[in-house]
TIDO-133709 format. One line per 2 residues: their letters; for each residue x, y, z of C-alpha. Coordinates in steps of 0.5 Angstrom, whole numbers. Example, Ala and Ser with C-alpha at 12.3 -4.5 7.8 and 13.67 -1.06 7.14 Angstrom:
REM TIDO-133709
AS	25 -9 16; 27 -2 14
//
This chain:
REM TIDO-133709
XX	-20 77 35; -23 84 31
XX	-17 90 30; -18 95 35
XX	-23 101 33; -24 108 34
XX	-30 112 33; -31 119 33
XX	-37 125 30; -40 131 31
XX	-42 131 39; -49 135 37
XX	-54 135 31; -59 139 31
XX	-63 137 25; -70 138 22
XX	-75 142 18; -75 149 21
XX	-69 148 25; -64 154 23
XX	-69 157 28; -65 154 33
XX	-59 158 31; -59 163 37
XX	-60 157 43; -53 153 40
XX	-49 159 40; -51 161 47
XX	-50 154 49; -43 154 46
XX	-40 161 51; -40 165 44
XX	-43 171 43; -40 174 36
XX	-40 170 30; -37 170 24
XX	-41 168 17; -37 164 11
XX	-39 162 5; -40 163 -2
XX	-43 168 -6; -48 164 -10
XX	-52 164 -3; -52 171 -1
XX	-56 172 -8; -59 166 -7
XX	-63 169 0; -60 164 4
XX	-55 167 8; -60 173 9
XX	-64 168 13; -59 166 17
XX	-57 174 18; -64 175 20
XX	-64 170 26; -58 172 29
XX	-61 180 28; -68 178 31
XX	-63 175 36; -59 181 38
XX	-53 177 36; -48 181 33
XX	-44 178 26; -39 179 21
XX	-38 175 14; -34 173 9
XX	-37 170 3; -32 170 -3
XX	-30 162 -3; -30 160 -10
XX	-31 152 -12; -25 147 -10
XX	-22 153 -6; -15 154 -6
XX	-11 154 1; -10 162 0
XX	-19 163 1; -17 161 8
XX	-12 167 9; -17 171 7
XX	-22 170 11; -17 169 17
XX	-15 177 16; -22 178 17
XX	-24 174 23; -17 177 27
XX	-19 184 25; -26 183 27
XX	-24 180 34; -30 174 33
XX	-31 169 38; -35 162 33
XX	-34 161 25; -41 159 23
XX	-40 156 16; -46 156 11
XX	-46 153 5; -43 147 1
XX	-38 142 2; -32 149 0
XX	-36 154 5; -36 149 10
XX	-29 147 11; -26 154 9
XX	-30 155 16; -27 150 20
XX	-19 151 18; -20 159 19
XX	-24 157 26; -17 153 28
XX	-12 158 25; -15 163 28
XX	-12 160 35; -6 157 32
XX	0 161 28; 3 156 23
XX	0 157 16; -4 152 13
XX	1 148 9; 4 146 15
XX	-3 142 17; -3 138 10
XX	-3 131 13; -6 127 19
XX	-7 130 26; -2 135 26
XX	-5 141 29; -3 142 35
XX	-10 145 39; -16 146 38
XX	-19 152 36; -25 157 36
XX	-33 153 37; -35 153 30
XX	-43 151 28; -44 147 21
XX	-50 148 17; -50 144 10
XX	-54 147 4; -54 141 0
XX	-54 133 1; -47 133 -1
XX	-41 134 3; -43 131 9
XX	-37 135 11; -40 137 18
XX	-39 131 22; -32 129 19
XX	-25 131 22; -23 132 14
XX	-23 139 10; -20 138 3
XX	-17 144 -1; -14 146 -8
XX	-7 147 -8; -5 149 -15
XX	2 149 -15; 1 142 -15
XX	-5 141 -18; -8 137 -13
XX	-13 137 -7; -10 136 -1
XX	-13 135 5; -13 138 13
XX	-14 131 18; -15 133 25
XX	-20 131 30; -20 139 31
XX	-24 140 25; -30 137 28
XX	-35 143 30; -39 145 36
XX	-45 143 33; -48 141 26
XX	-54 144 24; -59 141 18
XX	-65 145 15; -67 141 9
XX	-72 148 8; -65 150 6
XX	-63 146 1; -71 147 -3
XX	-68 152 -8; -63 148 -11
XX	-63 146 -18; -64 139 -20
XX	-57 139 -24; -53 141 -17
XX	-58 136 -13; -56 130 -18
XX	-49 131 -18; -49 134 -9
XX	-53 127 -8; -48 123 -12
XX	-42 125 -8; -46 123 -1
XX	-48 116 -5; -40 115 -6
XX	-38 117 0; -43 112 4
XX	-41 106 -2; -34 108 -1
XX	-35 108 6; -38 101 6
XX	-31 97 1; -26 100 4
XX	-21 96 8; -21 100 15
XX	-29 99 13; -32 96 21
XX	-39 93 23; -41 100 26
XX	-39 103 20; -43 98 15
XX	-48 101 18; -49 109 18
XX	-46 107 10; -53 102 8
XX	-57 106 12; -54 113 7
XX	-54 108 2; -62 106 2
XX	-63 113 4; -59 117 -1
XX	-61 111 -8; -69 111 -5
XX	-69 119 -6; -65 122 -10
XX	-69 121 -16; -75 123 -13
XX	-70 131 -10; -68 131 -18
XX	-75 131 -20; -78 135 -15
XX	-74 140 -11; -79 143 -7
XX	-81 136 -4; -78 137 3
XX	-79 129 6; -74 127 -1
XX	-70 133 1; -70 131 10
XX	-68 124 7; -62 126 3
XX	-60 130 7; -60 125 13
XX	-56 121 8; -51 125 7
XX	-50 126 13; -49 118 15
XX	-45 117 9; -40 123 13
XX	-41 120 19; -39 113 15
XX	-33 115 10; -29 120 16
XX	-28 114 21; -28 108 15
XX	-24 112 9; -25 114 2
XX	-23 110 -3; -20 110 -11
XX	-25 114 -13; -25 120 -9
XX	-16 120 -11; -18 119 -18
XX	-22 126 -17; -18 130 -14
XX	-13 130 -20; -17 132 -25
XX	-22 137 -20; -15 141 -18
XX	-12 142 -26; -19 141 -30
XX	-24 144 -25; -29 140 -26
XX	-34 140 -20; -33 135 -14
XX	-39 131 -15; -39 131 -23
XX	-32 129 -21; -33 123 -18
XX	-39 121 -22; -36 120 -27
XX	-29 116 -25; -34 112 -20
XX	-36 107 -25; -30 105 -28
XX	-27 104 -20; -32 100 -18
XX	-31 95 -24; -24 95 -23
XX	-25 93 -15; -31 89 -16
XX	-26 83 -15; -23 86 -9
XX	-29 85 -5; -35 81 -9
XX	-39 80 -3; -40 87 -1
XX	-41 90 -8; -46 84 -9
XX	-49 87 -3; -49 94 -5
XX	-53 91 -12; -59 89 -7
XX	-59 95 -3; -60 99 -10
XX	-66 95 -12; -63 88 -17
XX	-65 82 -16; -58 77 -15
XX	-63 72 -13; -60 65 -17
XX	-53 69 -19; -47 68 -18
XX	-43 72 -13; -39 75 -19
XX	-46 77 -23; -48 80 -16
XX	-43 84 -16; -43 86 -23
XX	-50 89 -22; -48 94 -16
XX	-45 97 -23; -51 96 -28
XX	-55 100 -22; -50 106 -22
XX	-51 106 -29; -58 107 -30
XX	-58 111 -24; -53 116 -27
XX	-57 115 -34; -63 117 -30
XX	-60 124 -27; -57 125 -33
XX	-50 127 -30; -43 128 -35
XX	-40 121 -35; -34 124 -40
XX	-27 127 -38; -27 129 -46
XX	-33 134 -44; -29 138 -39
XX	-23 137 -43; -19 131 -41
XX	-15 128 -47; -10 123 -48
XX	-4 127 -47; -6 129 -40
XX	-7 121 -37; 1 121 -36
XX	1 127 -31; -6 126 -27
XX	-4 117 -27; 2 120 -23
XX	-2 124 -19; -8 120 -16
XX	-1 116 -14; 0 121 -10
XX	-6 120 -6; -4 115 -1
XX	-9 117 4; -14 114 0
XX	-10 109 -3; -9 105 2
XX	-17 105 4; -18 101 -3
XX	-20 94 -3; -16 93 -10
XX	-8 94 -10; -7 99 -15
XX	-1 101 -20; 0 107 -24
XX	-1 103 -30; -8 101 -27
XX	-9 108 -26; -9 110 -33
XX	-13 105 -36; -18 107 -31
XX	-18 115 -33; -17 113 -41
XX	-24 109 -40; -28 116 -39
X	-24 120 -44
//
């Protein structure tokens, strides 16, 4: 008999070219009438949230916006953006941008009905009611933060990432334009892209991994891996840009019920102390992960090997395996992406500290499909130094 299994995602996606149009009809839909922009300065010069606050005007729909997250934002972004929206008295948090804007939006829209500080909701469903109706709406093929219950923010005391895990967290609706991801550059494609692909490949290894789960994460995987090349070569190719945001967005539907594995609690470390950009983090500790698990699951690695192209026809299931490593190889080599801690400057005497640290990420740890230790964990930050 299968284990017990529960399934839960956002309850409406509106998706599709153009679709931001729609905006005005979800905000009404939700009982809201006053809305409260977060986001991040790189769109506000970009024009996008311009776009944005040209739909809400047209639509008569007063609002307000906070647009100073930062990358990997620490916890204290969340208490500025909270004294704005109480002050303002606003009815629904729209979060518009990356994976940082978007969970910044969706703590600040629990906190602003619920009184503890953050820190206490660090952990697994320990936020005690819901809070105000958000709307989501991701401006990369990245995150895929929209439909999952999770927000992952800096606490620099500790040097580490630490995560809010709440069903709470879930918006109101999740809205995907791929028109608003055209102006991305191809370096912010590659490494966003990067970090849908390992969700979903993660997603698919990991030991909470189920038949449903299976599903969302090879269908992002054929999508993201079929796309991501063409995303990188051609920004202004919006089938490409359509496909790896519905990637993005099944690989989060994916990894928020199955979990996230090793690679994503080697990243946090080295993006808390070493600022290294989440999806560049990711990337580079990807390979040596997946050469490390390989033996924990041969069948499903050999698997992710034939959804990325390579013939495992005749080879044995330990070469069918191997190969889902030669694929990410090529792929990362094609992207042109950093494979190097060397390059954000990670050196050897740091190993012990961040080895301890990923450690500490037990959430995830318990996800792998290999048992690892810390010795384990610092032979695979020293074979990317």
């Amino acid at each position: 008999m299968q284990n017990i299994t529960c399934f839960q995602t956002t309850g409406r996606i509106v998706m599709g070219p153009g679709s931001l149009s729609r905006l005005p009809d979800e905000i009404k839909r939700l009982g809201a009438s006053r809305v409260f922009i977060v986001t991040d300065p790189g769109l506000v010069q970009a024009g996008v949230v311009d776009r944005l606050e040209n739909v809400l005007r047209d639509a008569g729909i007063p609002f307000g916006r906070f647009d100073r997250v930062e990358p990997d934002p620490r916890y204290e972004i969340v208490n500025e953006a909270l004294q704005r929206l109480k002050s303002e008295q606003w009815d629904l948090v729209i979060g518009i941008g990356g994976g940082s804007s978007i969970d910044i939006a969706k703590v600040v829209a629990v906190l602003a009905l619920n009184d503890a500080p953050v820190t206490s909701y660090f952990g697994v469903d320990l936020i005690p009611k819901p809070g105000l109706k958000t709307i989501l709406i991701p401006t990369t093929a990245g995150t895929g933060s929209e439909v999952t219950p999770i927000a992952i923010l800096s606490d620099h005391h500790d040097k580490l990432k630490k995560g809010v895990v709440s069903p709470y967290l879930l918006p109101g609706c999740a809205l995907l334009d791929p028109e608003l991801t055209l102006g991305l550059p191809a370096h912010v494609t590659a490494a966003t892209g990067m970090d849908a692909l390992i969700h979903a490949i993660e997603a698919y290894t990991s030991k909470n991994a189920t038949s449903f789960t299976d599903h969302l994460a090879v269908r992002a995987m054929e999508l993201i891996h079929g796309n991501i090349r063409t995303a990188c070569a051609d920004g202004s190719n919006i089938d490409a840009r359509g496909k790896m945001l519905e990637g993005s967005l099944l690989a989060g539907m994916a990894f928020a019920n199955a979990g996230v594995t090793a690679v994503h609690a080697f990243a946090y470390p080295i993006g808390a102390e070493f600022h290294i950009p989440h999806g560049i983090a990711n990337t580079i500790m990807l390979l040596p992960v997946m050469e490390f698990n390989l033996m924990g699951n041969l069948k499903k690695f050999g698997d992710i090997a034939r959804i990325f192209g390579q013939n495992t026809e005749g080879v044995s299931e330990r070469k069918a395996a191997q190969l889902s490593v030669e694929a990410v190889r090529e792929l990362t080599e094609d992207l042109n992406v950093p494979r190097s801690l060397r390059d954000y400057g990670v050196r050897e005497e740091h190993v012990p500290d961040l080895a301890e640290g990923v450690m500490k990420v037990t959430r995830l740890l318990v996800n792998n499909p290999r048992v690892l230790g810390l010795e384990d964990a610092k032979s695979i930050y020293r074979r990317v130094l």
